[in-house]
C-alpha positions in Angstrom: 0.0 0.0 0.0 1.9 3.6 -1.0 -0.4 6.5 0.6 0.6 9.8 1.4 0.0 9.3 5.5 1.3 9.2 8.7 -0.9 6.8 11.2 -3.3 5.0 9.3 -5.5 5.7 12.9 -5.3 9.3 12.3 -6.5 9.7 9.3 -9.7 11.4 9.4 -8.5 13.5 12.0 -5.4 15.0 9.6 -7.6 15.0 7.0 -10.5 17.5 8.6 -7.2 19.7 10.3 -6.0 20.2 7.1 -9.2 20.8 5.2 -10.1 23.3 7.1 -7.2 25.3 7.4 -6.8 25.0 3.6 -10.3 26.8 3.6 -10.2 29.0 6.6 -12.1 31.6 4.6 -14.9 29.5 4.3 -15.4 26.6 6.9 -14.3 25.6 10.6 -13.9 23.0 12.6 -16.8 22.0 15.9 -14.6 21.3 18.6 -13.1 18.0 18.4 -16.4 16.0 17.1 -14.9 15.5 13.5 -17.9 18.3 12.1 -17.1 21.1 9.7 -19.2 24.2 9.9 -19.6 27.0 7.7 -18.6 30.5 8.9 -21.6 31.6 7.5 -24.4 30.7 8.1 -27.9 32.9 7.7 -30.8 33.2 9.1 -32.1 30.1 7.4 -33.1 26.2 7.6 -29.9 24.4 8.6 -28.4 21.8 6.1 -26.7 19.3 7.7 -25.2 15.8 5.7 -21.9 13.3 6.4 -21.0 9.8 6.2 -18.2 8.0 6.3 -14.8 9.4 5.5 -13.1 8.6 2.2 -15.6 10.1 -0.2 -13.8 13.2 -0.4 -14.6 16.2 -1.6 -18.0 14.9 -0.1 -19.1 15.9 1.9 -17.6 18.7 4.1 -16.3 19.9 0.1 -19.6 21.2 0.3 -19.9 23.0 3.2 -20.5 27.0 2.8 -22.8 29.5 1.7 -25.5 28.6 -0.8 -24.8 25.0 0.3 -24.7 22.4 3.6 -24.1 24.4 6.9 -22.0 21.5 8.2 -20.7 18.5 7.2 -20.3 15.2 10.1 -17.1 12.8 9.3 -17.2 9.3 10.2 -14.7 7.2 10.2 -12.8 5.7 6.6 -16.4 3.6 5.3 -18.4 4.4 8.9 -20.9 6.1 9.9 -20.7 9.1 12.2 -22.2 8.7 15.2 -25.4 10.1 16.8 -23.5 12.9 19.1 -21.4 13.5 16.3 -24.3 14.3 14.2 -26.0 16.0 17.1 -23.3 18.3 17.2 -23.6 19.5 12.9 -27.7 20.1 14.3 -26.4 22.3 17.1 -23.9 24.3 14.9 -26.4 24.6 12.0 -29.4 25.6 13.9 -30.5 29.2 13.8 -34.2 29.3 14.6 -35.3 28.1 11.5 -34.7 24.0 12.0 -32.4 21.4 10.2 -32.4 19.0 7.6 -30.5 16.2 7.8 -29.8 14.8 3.7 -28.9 11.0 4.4 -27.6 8.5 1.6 -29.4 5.3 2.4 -27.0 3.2 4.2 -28.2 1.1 7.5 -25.6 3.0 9.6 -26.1 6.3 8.6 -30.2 5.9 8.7 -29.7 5.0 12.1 -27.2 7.2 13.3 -28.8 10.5 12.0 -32.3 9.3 13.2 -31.0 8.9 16.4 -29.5 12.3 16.3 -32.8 13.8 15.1 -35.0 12.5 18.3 -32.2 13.9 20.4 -32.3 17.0 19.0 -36.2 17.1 19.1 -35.5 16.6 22.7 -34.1 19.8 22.6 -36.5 21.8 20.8 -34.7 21.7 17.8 -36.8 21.1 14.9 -35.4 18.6 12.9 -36.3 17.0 9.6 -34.4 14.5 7.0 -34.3 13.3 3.3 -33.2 9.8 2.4 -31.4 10.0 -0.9 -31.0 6.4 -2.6 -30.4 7.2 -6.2 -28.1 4.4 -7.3 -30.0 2.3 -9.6 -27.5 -0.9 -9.8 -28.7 -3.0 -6.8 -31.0 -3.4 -3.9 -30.2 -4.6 -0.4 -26.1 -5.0 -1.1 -23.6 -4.8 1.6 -23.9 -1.5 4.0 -27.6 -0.8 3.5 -31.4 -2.2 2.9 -33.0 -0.9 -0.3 -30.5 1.3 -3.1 -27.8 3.5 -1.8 -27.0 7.0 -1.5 -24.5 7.7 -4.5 -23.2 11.1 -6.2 -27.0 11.8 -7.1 -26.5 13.4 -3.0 -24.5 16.4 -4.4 -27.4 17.4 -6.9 -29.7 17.8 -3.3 -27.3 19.3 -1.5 -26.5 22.0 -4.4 -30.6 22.2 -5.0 -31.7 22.6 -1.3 -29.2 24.8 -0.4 -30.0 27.4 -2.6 -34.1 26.9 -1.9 -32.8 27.3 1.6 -31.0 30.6 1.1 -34.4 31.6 -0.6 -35.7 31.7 3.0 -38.1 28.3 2.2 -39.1 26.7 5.4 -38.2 23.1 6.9 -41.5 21.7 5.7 -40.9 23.0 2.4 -37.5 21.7 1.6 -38.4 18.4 3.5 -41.5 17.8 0.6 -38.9 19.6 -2.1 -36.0 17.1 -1.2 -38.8 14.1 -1.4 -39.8 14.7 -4.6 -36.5 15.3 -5.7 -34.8 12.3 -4.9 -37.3 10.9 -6.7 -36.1 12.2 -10.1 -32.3 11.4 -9.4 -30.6 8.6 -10.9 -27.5 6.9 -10.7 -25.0 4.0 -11.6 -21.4 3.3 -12.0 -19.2 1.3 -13.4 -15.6 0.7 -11.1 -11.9 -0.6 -12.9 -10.0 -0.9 -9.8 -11.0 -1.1 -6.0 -10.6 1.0 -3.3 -7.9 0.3 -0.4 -8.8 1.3 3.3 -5.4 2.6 4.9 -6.2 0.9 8.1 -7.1 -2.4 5.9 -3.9 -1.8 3.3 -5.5 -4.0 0.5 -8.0 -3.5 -1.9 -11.6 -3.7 -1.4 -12.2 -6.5 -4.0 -10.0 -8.0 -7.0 -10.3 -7.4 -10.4 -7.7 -8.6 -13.2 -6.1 -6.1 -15.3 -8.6 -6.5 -18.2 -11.8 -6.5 -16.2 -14.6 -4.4 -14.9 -17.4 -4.0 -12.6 -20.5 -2.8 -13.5 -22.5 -1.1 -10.4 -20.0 -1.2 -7.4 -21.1 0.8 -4.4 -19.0 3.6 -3.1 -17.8 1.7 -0.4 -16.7 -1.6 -2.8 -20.1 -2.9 -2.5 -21.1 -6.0 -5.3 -22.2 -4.8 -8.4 -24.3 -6.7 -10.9 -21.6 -7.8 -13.6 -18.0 -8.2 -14.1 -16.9 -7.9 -17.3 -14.4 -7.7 -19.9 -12.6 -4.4 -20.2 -14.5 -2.1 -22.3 -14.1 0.9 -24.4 -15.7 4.0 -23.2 -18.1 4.2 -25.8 -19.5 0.8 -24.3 -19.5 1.8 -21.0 -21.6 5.1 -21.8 -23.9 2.9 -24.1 -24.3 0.2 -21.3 -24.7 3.3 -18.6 -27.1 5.1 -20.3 -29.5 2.3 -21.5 -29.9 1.4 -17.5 -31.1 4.9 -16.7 -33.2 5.1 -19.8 -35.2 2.3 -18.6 -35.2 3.8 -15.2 -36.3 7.1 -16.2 -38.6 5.8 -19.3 -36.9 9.4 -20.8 -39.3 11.8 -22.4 -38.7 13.7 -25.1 -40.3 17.0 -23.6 -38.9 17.3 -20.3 -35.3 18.8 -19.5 -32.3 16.6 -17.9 -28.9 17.1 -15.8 -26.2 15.1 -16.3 -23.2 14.4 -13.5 -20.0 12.6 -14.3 -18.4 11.9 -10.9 -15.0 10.1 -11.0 -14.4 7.6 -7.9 -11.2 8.7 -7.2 -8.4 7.3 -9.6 -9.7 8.2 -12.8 -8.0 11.4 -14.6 -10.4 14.3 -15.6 -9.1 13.2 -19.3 -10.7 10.2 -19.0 -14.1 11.6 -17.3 -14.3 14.2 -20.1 -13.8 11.5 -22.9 -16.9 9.6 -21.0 -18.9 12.2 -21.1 -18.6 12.9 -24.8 -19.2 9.4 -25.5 -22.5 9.4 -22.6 -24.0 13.2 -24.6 -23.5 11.2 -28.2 -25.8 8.0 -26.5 -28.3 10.6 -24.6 -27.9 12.5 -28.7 -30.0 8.7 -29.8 -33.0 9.3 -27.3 -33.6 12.8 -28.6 -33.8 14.7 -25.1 -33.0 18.1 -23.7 -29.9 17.9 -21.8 -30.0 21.3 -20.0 -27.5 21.0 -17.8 -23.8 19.0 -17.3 -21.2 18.7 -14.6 -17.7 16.8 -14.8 -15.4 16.2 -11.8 -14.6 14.3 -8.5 -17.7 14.8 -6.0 -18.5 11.5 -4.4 -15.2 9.3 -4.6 -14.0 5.8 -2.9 -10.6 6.7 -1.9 -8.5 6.0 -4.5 -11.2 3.7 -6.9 -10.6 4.1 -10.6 -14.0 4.0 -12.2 -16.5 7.2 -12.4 -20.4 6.9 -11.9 -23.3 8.7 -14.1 -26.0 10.7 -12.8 -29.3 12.0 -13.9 -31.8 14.1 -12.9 -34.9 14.9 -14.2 -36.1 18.4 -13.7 -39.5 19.2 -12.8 -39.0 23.2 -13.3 -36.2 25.7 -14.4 -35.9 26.6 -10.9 -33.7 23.8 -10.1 -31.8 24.4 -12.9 -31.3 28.0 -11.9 -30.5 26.6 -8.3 -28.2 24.7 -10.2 -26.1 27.2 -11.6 -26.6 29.6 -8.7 -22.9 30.9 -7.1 -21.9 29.4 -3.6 -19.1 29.8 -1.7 -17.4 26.3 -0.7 -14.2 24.5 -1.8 -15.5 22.2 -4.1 -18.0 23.1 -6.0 -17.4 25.6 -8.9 
């Protein structure tokens, strides 16, 4: 294993001191509960999100104005825990409540749920959206039901600029619903992921192969293949999420190519020309396109592709609309 550490124990807690001095401007560190807070925060609904550690820039990449108001860091692949998450509520609350955006994994369901009833307890009012847009597989490893993939960023970016709007708890609880709804994702993985306190991959594949639909955290995907070019990765992608989203021809699309971790932005940018001349075939509006690293797996080479199906050109608009955090331009 050749990683760029010190104590394979510590390295969350490196991590999170040197993010946030990196982007002192922007974010801080609560105390010594492994949560990153925004310096700014309005007189709004609190965002709050996390996971494990490892997905990088996710999520505390996200943290700042026009975005999440803190972000809670497990452990490498592990959930936070409930005071941990407790703690983002706390820092994020100004009067107006929190939401808690959750990808669906058992720990993290249970962790933040927990938080929320503690926080109730409190009088903080407290509200959460499950996000479980990856399309591959149901009930792998880590959670019951589809996980919680890149598709997150898209609600984070929405929410937090209808949140900035001044709309209240109940409003972005019923937005992020409905939204999640209309978020797809799947991926497609060449190499696995090594956990520093593990010091081996994840899983094995041979130099020629692939795996279609890994999880984040090296969950089983639904096929292992034959190394393929990227013209028949975007045609294999994209005919999944046409037959999840049965795509019509008069409604407006985002697309998201996230790379895992390993995977140069060369490479991403080739796949996405190769995904817009397959989405070109089904004759639909693709109104808006990201490229980059947003939800990774350490150091996974692979990238996944999201799609969102937009109900109104406000989300688009939220879309585009300027934040200040360190990872999303």
């Amino acid at each position: 294993m050749k990683k760029i550490i010190n104590d394979s124990s510590r390295v969350v807690d490196d991590m999170i001191d040197g993010f946030c001095f990196a982007h002192q401007n922007i974010v801080k560190k609560h105390d010594d509960y492994r949560v990153i807070v925004s310096k700014k925060i309005n007189d709004q609904v609190g965002l709050v999100s996390g996971g494990g550690s490892g997905h990088e820039p996710a999520h505390a990449g996200f943290v700042g104005e026009g975005m999440l108001s803190a972000a809670v860091c497990g452990e490498v692949f592990t959930s936070p825990t409930p005071d941990q998450v407790l703690e983002g509520i706390r820092a994020s609350d100004k009067g107006e409540g929190v939401l808690l955006v959750v990808k669906n994994y058992t720990g993290d369901v249970m962790n933040f749920d927990m938080a929320k009833e503690l926080a109730e307890m409190e009088g903080i009012e407290v509200e959460s959206v499950l996000v479980d847009d990856d399309i591959a597989v149901e009930d792998s490893t880590y959670t019951a039901g589809k996980r919680g993939v890149a598709g997150t960023i898209f609600v984070h970016k929405i929410l937090g600029a209808y949140a900035r709007q001044g709309k209240s708890l109940q409003e972005l609880k019923e937005i992020g619903d409905d939204l999640v709804q209309r978020i797809k994702t799947i991926g497609v993985a060449l190499t696995a992921a090594t956990v520093p306190e593990v010091g081996k991959p994840g899983f094995e594949l041979e130099v020629d192969e692939l795996e279609y639909g890994v999880g984040i955290h090296g969950e089983p995907g639904y096929s292992r293949e034959s190394l393929k070019a990227s013209k028949d990765i975007a045609k294999e992608l994209t005919e999944k999420l046409s037959k999840a989203f049965t795509f019509k021809e008069n409604v407006r699309y985002g697309v998201l190519i996230n790379g895992l971790g390993a995977t140069p932005l060369m490479e991403q940018y080739i796949f996405m020309n190769d995904v817009k001349k397959e989405l070109d075939g089904f004759n639909i509006d693709i109104a808006y396109s990201k490229v980059g690293n947003y939800m990774t797996s350490l150091d996974m080479a692979g990238v996944s592709l999201t799609m969102i199906e937009f109900s109104d050109a406000n989300e688009i608009n939220a879309l585009n609309e300027m934040v200040n955090t360190a990872s999303w331009r």
